[in-house]
DRENKOLNU-781978 format. One record per residue (C-alpha): x, y, z; residue number from 1. Coordinates in nm, 3 decimals. Layout:
<atoms>
{c1=X; c2=Y; c3=Z; romi=NUM}
...
</atoms>
This chain:
<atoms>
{c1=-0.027; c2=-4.462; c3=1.483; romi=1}
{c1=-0.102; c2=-4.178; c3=1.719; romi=2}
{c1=-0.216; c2=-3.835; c3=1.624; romi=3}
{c1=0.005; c2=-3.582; c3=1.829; romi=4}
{c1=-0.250; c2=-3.330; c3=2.041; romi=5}
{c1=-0.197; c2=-3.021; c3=2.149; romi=6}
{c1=-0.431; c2=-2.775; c3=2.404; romi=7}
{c1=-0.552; c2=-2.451; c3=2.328; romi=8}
{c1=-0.240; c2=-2.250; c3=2.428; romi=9}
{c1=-0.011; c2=-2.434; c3=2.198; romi=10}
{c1=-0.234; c2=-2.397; c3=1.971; romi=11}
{c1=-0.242; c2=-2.070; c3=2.028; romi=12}
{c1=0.140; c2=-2.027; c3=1.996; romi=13}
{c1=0.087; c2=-2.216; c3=1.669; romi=14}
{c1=-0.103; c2=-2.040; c3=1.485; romi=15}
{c1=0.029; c2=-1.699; c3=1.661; romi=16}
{c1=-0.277; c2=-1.550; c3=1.839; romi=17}
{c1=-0.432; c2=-1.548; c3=2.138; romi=18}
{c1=-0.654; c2=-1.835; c3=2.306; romi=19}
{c1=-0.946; c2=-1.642; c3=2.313; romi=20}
{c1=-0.942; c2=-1.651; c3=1.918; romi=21}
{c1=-0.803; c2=-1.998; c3=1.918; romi=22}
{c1=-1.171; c2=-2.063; c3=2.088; romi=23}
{c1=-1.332; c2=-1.852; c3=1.895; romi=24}
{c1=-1.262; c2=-2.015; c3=1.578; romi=25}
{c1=-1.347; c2=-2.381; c3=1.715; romi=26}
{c1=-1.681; c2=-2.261; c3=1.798; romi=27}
{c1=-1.729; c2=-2.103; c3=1.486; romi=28}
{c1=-1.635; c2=-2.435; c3=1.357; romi=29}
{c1=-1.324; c2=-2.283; c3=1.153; romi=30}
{c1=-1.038; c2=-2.467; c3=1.325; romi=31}
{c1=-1.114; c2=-2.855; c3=1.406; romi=32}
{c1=-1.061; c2=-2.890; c3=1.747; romi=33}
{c1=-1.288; c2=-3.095; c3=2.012; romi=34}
{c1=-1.380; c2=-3.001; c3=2.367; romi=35}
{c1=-1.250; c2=-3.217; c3=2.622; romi=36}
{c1=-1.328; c2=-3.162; c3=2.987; romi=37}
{c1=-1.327; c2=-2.790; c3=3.048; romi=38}
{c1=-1.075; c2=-2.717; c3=2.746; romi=39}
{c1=-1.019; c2=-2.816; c3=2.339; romi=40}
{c1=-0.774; c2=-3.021; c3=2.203; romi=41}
{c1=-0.672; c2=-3.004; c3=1.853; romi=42}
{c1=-0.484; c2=-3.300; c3=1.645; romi=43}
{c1=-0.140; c2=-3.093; c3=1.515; romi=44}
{c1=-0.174; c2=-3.259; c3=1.177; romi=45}
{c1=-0.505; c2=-3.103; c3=1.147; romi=46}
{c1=-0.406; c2=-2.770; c3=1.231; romi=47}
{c1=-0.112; c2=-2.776; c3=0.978; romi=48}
{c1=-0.361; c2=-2.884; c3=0.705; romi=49}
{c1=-0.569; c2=-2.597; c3=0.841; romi=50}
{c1=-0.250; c2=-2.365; c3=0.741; romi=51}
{c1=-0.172; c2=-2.477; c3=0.430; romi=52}
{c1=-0.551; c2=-2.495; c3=0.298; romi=53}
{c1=-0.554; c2=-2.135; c3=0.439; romi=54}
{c1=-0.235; c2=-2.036; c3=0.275; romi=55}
{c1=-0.349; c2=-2.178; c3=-0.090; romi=56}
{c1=-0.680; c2=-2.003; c3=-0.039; romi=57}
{c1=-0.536; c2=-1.657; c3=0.022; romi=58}
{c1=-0.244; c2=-1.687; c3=-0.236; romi=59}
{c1=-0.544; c2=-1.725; c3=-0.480; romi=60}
{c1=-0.714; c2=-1.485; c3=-0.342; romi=61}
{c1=-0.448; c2=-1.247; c3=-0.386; romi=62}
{c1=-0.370; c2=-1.356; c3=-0.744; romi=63}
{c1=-0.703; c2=-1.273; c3=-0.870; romi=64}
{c1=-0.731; c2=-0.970; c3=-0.706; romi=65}
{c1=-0.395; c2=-0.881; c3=-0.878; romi=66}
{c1=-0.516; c2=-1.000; c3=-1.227; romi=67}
{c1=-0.846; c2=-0.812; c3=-1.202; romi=68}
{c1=-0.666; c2=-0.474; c3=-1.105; romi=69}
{c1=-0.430; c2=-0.508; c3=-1.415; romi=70}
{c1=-0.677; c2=-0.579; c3=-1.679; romi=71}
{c1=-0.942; c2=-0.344; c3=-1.565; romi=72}
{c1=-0.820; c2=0.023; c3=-1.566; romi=73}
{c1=-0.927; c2=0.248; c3=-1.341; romi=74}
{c1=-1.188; c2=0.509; c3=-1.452; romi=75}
{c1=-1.139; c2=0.727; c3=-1.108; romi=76}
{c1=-0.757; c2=0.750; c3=-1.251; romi=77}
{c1=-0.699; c2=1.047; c3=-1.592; romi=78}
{c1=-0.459; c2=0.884; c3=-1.827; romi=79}
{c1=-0.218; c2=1.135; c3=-1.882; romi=80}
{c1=0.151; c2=1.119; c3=-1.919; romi=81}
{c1=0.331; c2=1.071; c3=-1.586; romi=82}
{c1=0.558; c2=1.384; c3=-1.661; romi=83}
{c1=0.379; c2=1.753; c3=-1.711; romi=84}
{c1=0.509; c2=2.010; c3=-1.943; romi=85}
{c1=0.656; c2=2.328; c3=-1.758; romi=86}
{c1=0.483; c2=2.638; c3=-1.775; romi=87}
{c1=0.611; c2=2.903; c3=-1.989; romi=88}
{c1=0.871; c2=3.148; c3=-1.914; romi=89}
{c1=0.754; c2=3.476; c3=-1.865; romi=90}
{c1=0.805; c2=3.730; c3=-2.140; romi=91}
{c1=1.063; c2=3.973; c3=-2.031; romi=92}
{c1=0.950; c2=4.376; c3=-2.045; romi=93}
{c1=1.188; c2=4.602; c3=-2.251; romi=94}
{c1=1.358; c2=4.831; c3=-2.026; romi=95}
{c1=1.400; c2=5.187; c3=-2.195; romi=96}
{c1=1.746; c2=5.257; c3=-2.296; romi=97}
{c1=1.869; c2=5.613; c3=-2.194; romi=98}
{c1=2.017; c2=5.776; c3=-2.519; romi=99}
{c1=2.393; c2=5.939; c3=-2.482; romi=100}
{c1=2.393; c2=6.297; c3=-2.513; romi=101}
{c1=2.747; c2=6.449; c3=-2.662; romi=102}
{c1=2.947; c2=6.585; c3=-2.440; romi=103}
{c1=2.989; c2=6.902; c3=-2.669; romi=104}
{c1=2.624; c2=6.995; c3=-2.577; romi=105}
{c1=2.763; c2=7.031; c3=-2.194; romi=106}
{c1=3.062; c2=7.199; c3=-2.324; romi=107}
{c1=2.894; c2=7.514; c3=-2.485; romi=108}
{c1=2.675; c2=7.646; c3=-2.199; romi=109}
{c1=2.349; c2=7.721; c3=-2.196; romi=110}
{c1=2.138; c2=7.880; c3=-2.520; romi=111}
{c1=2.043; c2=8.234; c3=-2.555; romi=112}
</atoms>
């Protein structure tokens, strides 16, 4: 049985990012990948395992970051209810009412 091998630039296109990370990450020891002459080649199988190990790790990753968040709340955060009470209205101000005068007061004339 032979392992299917791939260079660095379909590696690249693999795992979607550039061939200077692609080498990056071999040297780092990271991705498996071996040099070969003046380039790396990398068995695909290996880099697919690489995926899905990576995949797993950072669904779990994400998980327990979720978990902690919800059981742990927030001390930065006031608990208060999510909907204020208005202010008040303002207090209307009486407005003086004029009083009506009889018209027979007009009608006599003036006083001596």
């Amino acid at each position: 049985m032979t392992a299917e091998t791939i260079n660095a630039e379909q590696c690249a296109e693999l795992l979607h990012c550039t061939e200077q990370r692609i080498e990056e990450l071999t040297r780092s020891g990271e991705l498996p990948g071996m040099k070969f002459g003046r380039g790396w080649i990398y068995v695909k199988a290996d880099l697919l395992a690489y995926i899905a190990e990576r995949a797993r790790k950072e669904a779990e990753e994400r998980r327990q970051d979720l978990n902690a968040r919800k059981s742990v709340p927030r001390p930065d955060v006031p608990l208060r209810p999510r909907r204020q009470t208005p202010p008040p209205l303002p207090v209307p101000v009486p407005v003086p009412v004029p009083v009506p005068v009889p018209a027979k007061a007009f009608a006599q004339g003036p006083r001596p």
